[in-house]
VEXFINU-298973 format. One record per residue: x, y, z of N, C-alpha, C in turn. Coordinates in steps of 0.001 Angstrom, whole numbers, plus 524288, in hexadecimal, padded with zeros to 5 digits. Example, Ala and Ser with C-alpha at 12.3 -4.5 7.8 and 13.67 -1.06 7.14 Angstrom:
2
833867E9C681E788300C7EE6C81E78833907F31C81E78/832327F73681BA8835667FBDC81BE4832648001E81EBE/
END
This chain:
277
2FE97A9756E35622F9F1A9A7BE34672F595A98AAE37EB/2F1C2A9C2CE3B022EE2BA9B31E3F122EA43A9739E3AE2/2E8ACA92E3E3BC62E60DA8F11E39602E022A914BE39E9/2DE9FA9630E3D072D7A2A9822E3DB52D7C2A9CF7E3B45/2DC7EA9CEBE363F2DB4DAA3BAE344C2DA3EAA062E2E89/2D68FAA156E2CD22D4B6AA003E26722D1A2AA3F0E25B3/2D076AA27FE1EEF2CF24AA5ACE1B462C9DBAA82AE1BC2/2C809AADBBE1B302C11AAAFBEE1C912BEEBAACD8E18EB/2B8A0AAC61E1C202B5EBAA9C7E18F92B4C5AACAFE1213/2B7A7AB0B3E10392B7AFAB34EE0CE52BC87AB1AEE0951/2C009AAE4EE0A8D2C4E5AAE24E07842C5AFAA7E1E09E0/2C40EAA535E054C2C1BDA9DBEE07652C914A9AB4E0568/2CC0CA9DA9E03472D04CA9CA0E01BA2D575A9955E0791/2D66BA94C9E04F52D9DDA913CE0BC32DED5A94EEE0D86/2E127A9922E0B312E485A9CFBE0DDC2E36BA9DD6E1192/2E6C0A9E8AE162E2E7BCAA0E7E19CC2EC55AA45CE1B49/2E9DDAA9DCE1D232ECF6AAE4BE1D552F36CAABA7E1E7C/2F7BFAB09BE1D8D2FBCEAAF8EE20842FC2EAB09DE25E1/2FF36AAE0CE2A392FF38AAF0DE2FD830490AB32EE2FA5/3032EAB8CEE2FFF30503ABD7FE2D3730B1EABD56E3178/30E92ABE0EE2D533139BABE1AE3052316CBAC404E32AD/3140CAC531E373731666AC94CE390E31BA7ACC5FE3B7D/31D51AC6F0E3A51323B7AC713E3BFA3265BACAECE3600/32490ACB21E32333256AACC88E2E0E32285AD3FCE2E4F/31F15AD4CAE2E3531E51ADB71E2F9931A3EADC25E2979/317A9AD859E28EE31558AD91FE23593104BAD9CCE2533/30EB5AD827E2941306E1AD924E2B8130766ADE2CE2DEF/300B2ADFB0E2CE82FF6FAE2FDE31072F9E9AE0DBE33EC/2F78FAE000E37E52F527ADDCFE3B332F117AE247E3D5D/2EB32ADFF3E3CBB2E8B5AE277E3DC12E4E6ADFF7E4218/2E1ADAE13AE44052DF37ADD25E47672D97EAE0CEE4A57/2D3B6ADE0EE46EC2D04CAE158E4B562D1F9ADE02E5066/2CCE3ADFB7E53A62CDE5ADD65E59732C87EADA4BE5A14/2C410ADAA4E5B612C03FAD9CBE5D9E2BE6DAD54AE5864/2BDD2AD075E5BC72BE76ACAB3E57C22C27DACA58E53D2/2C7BBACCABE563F2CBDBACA62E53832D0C3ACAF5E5822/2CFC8ACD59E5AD12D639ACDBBE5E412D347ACC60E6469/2CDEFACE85E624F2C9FFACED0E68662C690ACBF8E68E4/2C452AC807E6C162BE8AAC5D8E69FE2BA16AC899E6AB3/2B61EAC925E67EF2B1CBACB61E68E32AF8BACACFE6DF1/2AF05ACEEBE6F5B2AB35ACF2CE76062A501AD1CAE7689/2A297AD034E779A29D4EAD3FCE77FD29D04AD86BE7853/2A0C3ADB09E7CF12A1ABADF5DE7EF42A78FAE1CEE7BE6/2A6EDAE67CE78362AC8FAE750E76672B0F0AE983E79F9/2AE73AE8CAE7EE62B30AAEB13E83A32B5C8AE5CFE85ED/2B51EAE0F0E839D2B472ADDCEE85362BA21ADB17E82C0/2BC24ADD92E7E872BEAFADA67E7ABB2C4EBADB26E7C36/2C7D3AD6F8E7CF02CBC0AD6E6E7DAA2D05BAD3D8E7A59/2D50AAD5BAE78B32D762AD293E76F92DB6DACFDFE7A04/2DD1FACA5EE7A3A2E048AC8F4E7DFB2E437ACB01E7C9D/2E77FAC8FFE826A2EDA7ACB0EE83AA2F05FAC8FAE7E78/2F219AC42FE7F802F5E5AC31BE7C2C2F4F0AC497E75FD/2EF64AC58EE74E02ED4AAC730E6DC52F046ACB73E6DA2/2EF3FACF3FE71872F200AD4C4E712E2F78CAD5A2E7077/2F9EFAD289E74712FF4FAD0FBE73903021AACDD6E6F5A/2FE7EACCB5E6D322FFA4AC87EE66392FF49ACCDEE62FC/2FA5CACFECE63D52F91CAD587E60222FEB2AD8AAE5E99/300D2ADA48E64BB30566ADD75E655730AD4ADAC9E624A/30C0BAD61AE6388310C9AD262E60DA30F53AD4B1E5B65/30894AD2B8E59CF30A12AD274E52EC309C7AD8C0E5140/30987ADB54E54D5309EDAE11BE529630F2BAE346E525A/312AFAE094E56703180AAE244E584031AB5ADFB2E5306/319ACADA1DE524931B4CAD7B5E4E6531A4AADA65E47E2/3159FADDDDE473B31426ADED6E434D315E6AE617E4267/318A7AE691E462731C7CAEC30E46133188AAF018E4772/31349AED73E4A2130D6AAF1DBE4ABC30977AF1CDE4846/309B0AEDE8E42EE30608AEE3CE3FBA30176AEAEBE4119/2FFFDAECBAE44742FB17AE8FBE47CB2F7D8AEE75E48CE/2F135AEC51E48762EE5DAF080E49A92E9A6AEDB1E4C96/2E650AF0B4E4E7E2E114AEF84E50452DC15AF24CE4C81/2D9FDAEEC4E4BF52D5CDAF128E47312D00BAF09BE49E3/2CD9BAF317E4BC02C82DAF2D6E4F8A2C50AAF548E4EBC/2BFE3AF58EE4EA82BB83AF8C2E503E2BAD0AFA74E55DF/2BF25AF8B7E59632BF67AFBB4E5EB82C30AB01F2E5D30/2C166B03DCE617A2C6D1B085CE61322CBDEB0647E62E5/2CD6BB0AA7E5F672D36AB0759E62E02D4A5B093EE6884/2D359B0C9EE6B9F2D2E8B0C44E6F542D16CB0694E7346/2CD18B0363E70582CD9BAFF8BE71792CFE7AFB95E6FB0/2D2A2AFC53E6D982D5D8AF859E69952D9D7AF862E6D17/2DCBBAFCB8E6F252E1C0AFDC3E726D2E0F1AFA12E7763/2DD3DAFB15E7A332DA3FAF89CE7F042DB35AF230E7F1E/2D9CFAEFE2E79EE2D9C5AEAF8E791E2DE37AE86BE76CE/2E2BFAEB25E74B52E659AEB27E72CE2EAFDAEA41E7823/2E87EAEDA5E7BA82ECE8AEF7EE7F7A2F02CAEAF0E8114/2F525AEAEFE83A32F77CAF081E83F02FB59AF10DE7D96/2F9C6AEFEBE7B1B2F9CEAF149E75AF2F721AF4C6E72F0/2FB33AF97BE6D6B2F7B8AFBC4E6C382F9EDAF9B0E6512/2F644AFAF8E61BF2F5E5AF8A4E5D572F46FAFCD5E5A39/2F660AFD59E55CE2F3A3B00EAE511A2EE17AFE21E51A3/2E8F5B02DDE50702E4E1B0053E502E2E02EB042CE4DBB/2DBAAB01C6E4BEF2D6E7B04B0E49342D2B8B0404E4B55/2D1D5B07DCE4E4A2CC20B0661E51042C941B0740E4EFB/2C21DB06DEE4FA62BE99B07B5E4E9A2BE93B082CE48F4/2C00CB03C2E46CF2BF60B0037E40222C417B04BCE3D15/2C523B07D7E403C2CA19B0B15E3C5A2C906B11B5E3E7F/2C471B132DE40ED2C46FB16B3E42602C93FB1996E459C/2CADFB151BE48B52D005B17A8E4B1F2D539B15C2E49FF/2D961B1760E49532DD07B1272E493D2E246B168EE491D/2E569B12F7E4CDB2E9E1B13C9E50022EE4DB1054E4CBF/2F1DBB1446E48192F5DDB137CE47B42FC3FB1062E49B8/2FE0CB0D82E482930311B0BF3E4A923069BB0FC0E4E00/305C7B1495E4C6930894B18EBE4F963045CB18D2E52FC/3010DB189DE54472FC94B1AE5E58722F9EFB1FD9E56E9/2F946B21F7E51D82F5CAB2506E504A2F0D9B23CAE5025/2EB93B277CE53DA2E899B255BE52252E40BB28A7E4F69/2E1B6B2517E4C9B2DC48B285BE47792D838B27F0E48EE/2D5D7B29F5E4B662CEB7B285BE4C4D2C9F7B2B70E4838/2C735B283EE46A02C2D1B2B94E43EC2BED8B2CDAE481F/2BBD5B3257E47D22BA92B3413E4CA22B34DB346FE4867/2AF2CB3594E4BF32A8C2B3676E4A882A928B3BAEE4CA3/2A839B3ED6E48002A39FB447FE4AB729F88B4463E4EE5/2A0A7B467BE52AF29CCBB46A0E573629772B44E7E5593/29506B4957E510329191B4804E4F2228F24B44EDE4BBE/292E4B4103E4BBA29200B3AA5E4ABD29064B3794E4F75/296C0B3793E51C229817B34B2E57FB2952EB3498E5A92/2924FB3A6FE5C1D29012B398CE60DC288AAB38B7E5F97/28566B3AC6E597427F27B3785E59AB28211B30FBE5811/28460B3004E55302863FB2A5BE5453285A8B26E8E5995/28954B29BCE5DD92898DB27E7E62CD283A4B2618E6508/28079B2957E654727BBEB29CAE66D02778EB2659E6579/277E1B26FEE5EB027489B2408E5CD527662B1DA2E5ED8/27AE8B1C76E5DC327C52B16C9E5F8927B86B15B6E64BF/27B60B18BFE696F27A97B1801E6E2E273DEB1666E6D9F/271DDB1996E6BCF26B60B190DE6BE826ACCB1482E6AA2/26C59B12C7E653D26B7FB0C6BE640426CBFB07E8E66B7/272AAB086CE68F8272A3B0552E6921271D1B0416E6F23/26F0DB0774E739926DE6B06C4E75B8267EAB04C7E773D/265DDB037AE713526110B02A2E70E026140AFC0FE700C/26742AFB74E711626876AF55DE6E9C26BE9AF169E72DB/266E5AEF69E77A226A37AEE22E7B6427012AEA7EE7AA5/272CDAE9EAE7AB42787FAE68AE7BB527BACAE8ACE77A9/27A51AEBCFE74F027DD0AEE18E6FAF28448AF288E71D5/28621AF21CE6FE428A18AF725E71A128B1EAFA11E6FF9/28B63AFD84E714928E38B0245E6C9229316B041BE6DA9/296E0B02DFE6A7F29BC3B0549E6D8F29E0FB09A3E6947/2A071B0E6AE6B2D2A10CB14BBE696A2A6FCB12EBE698F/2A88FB14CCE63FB2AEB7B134CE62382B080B1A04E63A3/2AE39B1D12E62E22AFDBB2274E61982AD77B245EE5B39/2AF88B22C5E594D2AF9BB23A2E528A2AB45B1E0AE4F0F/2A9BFB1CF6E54942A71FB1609E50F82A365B14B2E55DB/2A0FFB0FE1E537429C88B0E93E58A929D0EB0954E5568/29B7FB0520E5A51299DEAFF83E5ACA295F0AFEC0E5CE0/2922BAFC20E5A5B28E56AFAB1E5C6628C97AF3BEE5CC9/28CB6AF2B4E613E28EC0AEDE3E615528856AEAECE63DA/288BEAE687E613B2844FAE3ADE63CA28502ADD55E63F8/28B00ADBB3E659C28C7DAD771E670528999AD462E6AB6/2866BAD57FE6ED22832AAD5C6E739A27EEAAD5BAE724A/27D98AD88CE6D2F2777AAD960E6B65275CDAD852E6729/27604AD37EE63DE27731AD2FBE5F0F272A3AD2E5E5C12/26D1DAD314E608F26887AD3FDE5CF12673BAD804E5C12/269B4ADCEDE5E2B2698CAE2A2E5C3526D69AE464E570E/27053ADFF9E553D2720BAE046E50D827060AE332E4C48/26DBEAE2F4E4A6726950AE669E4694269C2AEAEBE48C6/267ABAEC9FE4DA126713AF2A0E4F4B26B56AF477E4FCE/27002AF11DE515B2753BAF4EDE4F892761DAF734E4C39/27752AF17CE49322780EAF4F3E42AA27522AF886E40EF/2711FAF903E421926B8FAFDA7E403B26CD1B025EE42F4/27024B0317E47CF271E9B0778E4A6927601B0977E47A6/27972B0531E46DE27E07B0666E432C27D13B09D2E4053/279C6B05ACE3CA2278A4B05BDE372D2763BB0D1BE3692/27493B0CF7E3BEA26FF4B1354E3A03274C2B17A1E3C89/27812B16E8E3ECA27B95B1BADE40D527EF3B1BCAE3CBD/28028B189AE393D284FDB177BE33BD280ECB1BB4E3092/27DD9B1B4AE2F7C2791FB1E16E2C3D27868B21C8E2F8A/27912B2440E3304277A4B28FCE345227DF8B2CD7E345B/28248B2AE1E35EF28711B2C93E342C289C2B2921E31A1/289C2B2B8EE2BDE28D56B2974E27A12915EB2926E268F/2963BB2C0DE2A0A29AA5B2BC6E2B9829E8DB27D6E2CEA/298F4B237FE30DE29A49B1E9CE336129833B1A49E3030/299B3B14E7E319F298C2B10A9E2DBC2981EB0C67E327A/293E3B09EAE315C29416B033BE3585298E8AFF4FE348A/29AB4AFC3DE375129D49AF747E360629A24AF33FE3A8C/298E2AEF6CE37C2296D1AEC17E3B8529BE9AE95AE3C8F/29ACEAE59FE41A329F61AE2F5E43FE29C3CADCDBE475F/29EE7ADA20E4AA829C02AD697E4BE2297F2AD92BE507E/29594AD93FE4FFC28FDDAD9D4E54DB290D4AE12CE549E/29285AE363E518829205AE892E5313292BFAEC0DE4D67/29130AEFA4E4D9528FE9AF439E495729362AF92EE4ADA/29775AFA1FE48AC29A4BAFDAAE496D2983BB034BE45AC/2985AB08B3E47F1299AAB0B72E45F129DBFB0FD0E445B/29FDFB1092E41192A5A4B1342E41422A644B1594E3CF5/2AC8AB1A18E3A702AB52B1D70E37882AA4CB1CEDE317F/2A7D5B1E2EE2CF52A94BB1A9AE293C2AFB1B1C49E2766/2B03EB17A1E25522B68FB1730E229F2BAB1B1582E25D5/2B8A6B1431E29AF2BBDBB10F3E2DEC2B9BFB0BC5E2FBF/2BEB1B0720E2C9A2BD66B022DE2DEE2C3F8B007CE2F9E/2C4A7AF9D8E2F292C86BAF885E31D62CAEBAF78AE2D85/2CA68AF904E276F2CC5DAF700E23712D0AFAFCB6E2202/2CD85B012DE24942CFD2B04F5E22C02D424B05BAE2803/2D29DB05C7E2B3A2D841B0508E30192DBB1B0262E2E3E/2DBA4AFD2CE2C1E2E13DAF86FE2C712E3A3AFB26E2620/2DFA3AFE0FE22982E191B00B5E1F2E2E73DB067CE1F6E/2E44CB07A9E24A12E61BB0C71E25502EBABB0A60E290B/2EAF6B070AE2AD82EF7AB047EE2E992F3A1B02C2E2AE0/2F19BB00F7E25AE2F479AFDFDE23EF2F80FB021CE1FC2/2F6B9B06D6E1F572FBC9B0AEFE1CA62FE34B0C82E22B8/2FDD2B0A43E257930109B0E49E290430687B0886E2BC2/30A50B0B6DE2DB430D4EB0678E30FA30BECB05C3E34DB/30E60B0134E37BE310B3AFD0EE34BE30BCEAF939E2FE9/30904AFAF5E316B3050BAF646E2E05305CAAF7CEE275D/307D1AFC31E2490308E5AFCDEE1FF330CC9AF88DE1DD7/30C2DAF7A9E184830E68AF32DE161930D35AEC52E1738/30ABEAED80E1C8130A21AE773E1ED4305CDAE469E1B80/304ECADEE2E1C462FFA4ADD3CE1A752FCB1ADB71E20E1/2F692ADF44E1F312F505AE0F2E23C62F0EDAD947E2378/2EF73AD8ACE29B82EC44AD4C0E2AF82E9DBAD678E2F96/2E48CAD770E2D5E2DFE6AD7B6E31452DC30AD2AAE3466/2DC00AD39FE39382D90EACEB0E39702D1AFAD0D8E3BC2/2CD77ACFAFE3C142CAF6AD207E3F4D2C4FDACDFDE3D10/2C271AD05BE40522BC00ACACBE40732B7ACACCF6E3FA4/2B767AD344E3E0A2B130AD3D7E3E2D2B078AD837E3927/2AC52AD9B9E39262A9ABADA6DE344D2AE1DAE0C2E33D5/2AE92AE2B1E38052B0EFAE85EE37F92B70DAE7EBE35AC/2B7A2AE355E36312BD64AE0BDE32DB2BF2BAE07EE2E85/2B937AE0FFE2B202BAF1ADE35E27362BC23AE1D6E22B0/2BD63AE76CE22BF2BE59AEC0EE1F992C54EAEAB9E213D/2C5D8AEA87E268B2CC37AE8ADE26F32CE2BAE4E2E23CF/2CAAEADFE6E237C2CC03ADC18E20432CCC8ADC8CE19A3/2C972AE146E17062C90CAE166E13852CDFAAE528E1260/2CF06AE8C9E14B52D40AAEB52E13412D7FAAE865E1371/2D8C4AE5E9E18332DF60AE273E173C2DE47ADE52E1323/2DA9BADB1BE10D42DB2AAD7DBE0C632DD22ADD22E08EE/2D948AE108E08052DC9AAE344E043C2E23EAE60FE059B/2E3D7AE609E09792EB1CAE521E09712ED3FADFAAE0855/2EA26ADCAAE07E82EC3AAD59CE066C2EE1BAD3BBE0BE0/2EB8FAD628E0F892EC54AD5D1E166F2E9DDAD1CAE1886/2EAACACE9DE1BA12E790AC93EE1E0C2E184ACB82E2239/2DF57ACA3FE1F9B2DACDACBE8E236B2D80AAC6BFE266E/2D732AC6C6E2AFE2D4F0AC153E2CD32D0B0AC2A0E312E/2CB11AC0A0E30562C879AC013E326D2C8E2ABDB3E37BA/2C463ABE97E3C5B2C48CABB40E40282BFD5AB911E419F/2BE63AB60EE40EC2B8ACAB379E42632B574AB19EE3C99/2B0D6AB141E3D1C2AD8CAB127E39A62AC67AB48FE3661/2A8FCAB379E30F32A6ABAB88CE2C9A2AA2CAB79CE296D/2A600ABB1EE24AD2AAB0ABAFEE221C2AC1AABFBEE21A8/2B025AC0DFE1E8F2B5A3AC46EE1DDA2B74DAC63EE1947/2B9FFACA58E19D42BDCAACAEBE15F42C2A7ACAB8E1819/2C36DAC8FEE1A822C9D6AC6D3E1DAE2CA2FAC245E19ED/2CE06ABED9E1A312CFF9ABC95E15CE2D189AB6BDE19CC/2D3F3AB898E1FD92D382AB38CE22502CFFAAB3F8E2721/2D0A5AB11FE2B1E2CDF9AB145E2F032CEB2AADE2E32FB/2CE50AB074E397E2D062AAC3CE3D062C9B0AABF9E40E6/2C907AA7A5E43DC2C54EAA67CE43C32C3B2AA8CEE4981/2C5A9AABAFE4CD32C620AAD08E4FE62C8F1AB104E5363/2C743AB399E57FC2CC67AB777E5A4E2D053AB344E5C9E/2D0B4AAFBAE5F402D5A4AACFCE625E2D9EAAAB78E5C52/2D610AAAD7E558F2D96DAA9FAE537F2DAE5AAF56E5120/2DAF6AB374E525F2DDCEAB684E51092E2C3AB612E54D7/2E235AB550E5A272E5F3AB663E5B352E981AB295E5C85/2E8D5AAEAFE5AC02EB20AA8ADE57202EFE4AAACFE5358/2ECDBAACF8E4E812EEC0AAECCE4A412F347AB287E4C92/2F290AB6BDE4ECB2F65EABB1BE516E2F9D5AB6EFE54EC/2F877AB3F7E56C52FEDDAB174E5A7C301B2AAEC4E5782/2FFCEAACCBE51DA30258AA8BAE4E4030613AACA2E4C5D/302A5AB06BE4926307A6AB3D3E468330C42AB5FAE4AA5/30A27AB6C7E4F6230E68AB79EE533E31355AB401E5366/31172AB013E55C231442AAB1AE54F031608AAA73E4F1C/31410AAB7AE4B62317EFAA983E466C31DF6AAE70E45E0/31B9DAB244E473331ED6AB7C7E46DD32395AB5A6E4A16/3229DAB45EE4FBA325B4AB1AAE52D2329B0AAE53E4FEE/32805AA8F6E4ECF32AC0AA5AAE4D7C32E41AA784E46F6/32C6DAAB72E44E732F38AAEBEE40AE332B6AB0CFE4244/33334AB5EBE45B33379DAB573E498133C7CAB172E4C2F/33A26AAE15E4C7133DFFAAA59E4DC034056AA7E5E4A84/33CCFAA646E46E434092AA4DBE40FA3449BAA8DFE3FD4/34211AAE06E3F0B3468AAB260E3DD2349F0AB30AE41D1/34A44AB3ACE453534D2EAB17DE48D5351B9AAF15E4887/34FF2AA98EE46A63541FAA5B5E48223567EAA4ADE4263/3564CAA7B3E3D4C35804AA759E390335AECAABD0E3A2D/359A9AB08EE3C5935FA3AB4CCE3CC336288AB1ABE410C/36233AAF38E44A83649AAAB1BE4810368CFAA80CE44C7/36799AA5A3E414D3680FAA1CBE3D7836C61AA642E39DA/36B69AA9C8E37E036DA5AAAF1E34AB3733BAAF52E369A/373AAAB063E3BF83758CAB35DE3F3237B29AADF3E3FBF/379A1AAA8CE416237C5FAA627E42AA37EEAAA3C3E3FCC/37E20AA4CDE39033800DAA1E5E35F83851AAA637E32D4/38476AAABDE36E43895AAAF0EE329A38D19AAD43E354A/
END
């Protein structure tokens, strides 16, 4: 068991999760990206996941018969990009979009006459807010002030007044940024909706992810009795927690490696038992 995954500061109990055995077909695997697969970058064009993470991603998905997803407030359009040359069941924009194991995909779409004064009004602001960003999901907006953190207040107050002017949409804050997107779409209701469908049906699902937009994911898989694990600081309703991105992907090469050496045991007992008729 990775010795840097312990208990949230919400659950003070000396357990530590199981190191989930995928050689067996009982998980389903969920994973945001950005401070959990990706490290945070200033710039969100910026964010990359390494080679070999991706290629660990793919093993434990191959290993898990597919039941691996990407759970993001990016689109999955960009999810694919960063994934590449891998593609993954996935939920973009907190659940607004999300791409089935077959490759079906669902997008929730804005009435023009939302989309496009929404558009406007947020351009006006937040161009009144030097270093801030605004980035246009399609169906959602980020408003980011990682760069600008003493305009903090005036974000949220931009937010805060376009949520109140269309009631349709709902804020989620996140680290350094104020998302807006549709209501009834979070990441709790994606890994929900993932989780009646295959391969991830029947499995016990484990989410991992680090920020505030996480934690509706976290609260649904406890209620499947699903491992939820934090990454970084705060507190949580995740139940464990690893203290970092390099230890996530710590955690992902262990279970690799244990799956491995399971194999080989099984292995060498039909070996064993082949030899003895």
């Amino acid at each position: 068991m990775n010795s840097n995954l312990t208990n949230s500061t919400q659950d003070t109990t000396p357990e530590t999760p199981p190191n989930p055995a995928i050689h067996g077909g009982d998980y389903a695997f969920f994973f945001d990206v950005d401070g959990t697969l990706a490290e945070i970058c200033p710039e969100p064009d910026a964010v990359s996941i390494p080679v070999n993470v991706r290629n660990n991603l793919q093993t434990l998905s191959v290993a898990s018969n597919g039941a691996l997803a990407l759970i993001s407030g990016r689109p999955i359009e960009q999810l694919d990009q960063l994934a590449t040359p891998f593609v993954f069941p996935a939920a973009g924009v907190h659940g607004a979009e999300l791409r089935d194991s077959a490759g079906n995909l669902h997008r929730v779409s804005l009435p023009d006459e939302v989309a496009v004064p929404l558009l406007q009004m947020l351009e006006k602001g937040m161009d009144e807010l030097p270093g801030t960003l605004l980035e246009a999901k399609g169906m959602a907006f980020a408003l980011h002030y990682r760069q600008a953190t003493d305009f903090q207040q005036q974000v949220l107050a931009l937010a805060e007044a376009a949520v109140a002017k269309f009631p349709q949409l709902m804020l989620q804050r996140g680290k350094c940024v104020a998302e807006i997107k549709p209501r009834g779409n979070d990441k709790g209701a994606a890994i929900t909706e993932f989780m009646q469908q295959a391969p991830f049906a029947g499995r016990t699902p484990v989410f991992v992810g680090d920020d505030l937009t996480d934690e509706k994911g976290f609260q649904a898989v406890n209620a499947l009795h699903g491992i939820t694990v934090k990454v970084g600081e705060g507190s949580s309703h995740a139940r464990y927690r690893l203290g970092k991105v390099t230890d996530v992907y710590s955690w992902i090469e262990q279970m690799l490696e244990q799956a491995m050496l399971q194999r080989q045991l099984n292995n060498k007992n039909v070996e064993e038992k082949e030899s003895s008729l």
